[in-house]
C-alpha positions, 0 to 999 in steps of 0.5 A: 468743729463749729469754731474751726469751721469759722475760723476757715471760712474767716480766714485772713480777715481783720483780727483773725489771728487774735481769734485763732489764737482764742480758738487754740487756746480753748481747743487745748484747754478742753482737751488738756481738762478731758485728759484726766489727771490734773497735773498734766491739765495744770501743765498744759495750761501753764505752757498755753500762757507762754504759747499765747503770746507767741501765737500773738506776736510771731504769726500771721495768717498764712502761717497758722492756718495749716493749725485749723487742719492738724485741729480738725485731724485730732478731732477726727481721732477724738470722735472716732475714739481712735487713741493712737491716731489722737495721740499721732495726731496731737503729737505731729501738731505739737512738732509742727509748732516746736520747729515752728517756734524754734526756726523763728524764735532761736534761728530768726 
């Protein structure tokens, strides 16, 4: 939470996409880590590489602060131990990034 907050109140400074991106990518991690089976945390990590050079190189600031509020959203469940809500939560976040990526990377 602190992070995000940060990061919101930082946003559309020098180098603040690089510092989201370090954000995502520890946010997932920790969540990926907490979930309990291992293969699912080895797969997530895994897909999280590929992600983090997208995050890099395809996004600006305007773009990826809408990421800062689906974040807040998924902790909120998480917090409140509300599994439908987390996995609701979690599940629109990554459907937001797949258009995300497929409009910008495949449809240009």
């Amino acid at each position: 939470r602190d992070t995000l907050a940060e990061l919101d109140r930082q946003w559309g400074t020098d180098g603040w996409v690089g510092r989201w991106a370090d954000a995502d990518d520890e946010f997932h991690a920790v969540i990926a880590k907490a979930c309990g089976s291992r293969r699912l945390c080895q797969d997530v990590l895994r897909y999280r590489t590929i992600h983090r050079g997208f995050n890099r190189t395809h996004k600006s600031a305007e773009v990826v602060r809408a990421a800062v509020a689906e974040h807040a959203a998924i902790l909120d469940a998480l917090d409140r131990r509300d599994a439908d809500a987390a996995r609701a939560a979690m599940t629109a976040h990554l459907d937001e990034w797949e258009a995300f990526f497929v409009q910008t990377l495949i449809r240009g």
